[in-house]
C-alpha positions in Angstrom: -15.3 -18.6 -5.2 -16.6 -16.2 -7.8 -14.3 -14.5 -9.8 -14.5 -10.4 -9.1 -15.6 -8.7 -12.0 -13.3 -6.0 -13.0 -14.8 -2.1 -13.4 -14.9 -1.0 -17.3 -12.7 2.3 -16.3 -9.7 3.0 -14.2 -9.7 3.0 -10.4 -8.5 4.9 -7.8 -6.4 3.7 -4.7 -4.4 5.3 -2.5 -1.5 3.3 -0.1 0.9 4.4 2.6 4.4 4.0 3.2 3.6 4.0 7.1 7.7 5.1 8.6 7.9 3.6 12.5 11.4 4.2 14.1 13.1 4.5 10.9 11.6 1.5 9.4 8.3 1.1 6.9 5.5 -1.2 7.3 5.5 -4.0 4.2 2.2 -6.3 3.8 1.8 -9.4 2.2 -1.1 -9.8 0.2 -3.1 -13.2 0.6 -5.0 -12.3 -2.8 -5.2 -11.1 -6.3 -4.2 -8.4 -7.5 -0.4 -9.1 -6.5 -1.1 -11.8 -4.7 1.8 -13.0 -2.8 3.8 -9.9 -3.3 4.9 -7.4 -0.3 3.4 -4.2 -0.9 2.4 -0.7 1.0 -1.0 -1.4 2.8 -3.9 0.5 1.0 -7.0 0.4 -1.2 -10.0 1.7 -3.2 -11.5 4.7 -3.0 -15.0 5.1 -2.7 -17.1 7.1 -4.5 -17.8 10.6 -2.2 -14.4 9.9 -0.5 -11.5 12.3 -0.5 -8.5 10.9 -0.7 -7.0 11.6 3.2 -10.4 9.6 4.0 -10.2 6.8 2.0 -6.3 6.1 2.8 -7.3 6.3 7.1 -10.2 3.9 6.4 -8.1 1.5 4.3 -4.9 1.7 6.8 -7.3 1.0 9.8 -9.4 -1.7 7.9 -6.2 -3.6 7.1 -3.8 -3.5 9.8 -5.4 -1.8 12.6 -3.1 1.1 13.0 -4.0 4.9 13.6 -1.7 7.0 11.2 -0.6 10.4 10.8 -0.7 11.2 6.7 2.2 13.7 6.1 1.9 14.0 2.1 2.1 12.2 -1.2 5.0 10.3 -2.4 4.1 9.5 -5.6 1.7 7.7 -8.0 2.0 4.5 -10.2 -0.8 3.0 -12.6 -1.4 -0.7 -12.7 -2.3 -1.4 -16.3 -4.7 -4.5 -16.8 -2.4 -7.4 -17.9 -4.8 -9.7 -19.0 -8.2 -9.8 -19.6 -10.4 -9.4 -16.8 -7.4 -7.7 -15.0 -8.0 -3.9 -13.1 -6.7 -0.5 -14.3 -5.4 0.9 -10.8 -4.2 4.7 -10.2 -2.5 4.6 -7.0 -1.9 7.2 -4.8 0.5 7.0 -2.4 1.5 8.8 1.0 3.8 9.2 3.2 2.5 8.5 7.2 4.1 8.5 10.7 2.5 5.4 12.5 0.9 6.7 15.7 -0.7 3.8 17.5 -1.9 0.4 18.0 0.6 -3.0 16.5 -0.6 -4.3 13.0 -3.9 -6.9 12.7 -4.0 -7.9 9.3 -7.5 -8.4 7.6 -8.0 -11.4 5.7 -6.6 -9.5 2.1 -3.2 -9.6 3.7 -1.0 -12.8 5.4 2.1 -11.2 6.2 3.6 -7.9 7.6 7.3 -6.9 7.7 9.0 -3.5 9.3 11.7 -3.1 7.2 14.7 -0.4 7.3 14.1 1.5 3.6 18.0 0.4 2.6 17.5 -3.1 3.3 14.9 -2.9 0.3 17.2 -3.8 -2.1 19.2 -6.8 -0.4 15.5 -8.8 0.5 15.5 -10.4 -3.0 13.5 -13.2 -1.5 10.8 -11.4 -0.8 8.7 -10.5 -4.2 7.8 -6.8 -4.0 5.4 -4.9 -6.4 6.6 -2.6 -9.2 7.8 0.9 -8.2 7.7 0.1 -4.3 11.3 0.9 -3.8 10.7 4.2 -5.6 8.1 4.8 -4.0 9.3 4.3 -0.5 12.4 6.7 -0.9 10.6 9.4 -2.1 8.4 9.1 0.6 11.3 9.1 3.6 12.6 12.3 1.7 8.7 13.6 3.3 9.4 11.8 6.6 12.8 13.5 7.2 15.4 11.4 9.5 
């Protein structure tokens, strides 16, 4: 496989903390970058694309499910760690999950639904920087 040739500038990417009877949807994902790490679902954002668009079309390319965007969480940048590495500014939302059960495309291997204060007892599962974060301030949008 050829190795995937990193953009010269920082990109964009948006990801949802997706909130389904009180718990949140946590992927697995089955490549780099973070490969092997649970994470929110999400992706680039293409060029012309807002960033509402960008986060359905990434939510329903990678699991499947039709979402209801509420409003953003938060943001975190993924600085490149070695060479070759991506410069990532993620954006991400807070969404109600709507329809359809998850179908992971082949960039994920793994889905959990997990109750937001059972984050910090899974310390077998290896989740990416400032998820936890990430996910409280988005239930804060979600309400109870």
């Amino acid at each position: 496989m050829a190795a995937i040739v990193q953009p010269s500038r920082p990109q964009i990417a948006v990801s949802a903390a997706i909130f389904r009877d009180g718990k949140v949807l946590l992927t697995r994902r089955a490549r780099s970058p973070a490969k092997g790490f649970y994470s929110l679902p999400g992706g680039r954002v293409e060029f012309g694309e807002s960033l509402h668009q960008a986060l359905a079309r990434e939510i329903d390319e990678e699991t499947g499910l039709d979402i209801d965007i509420i409003g953003l969480a938060g943001w975190r940048e993924v600085l490149p760690a070695a060479a070759g590495a991506g410069h990532y500014l993620i954006m991400s939302f807070a969404a109600r999950w709507v329809a359809r059960e998850p179908v992971l495309n082949d960039e994920l291997d793994d889905y959990r639904w997990i109750a937001p204060q059972a984050l910090a007892s899974l310390g077998d599962l290896k989740l990416t920087g400032g998820l936890e974060e990430v996910i409280q301030s988005a239930r804060g949008l979600i309400g109870p």
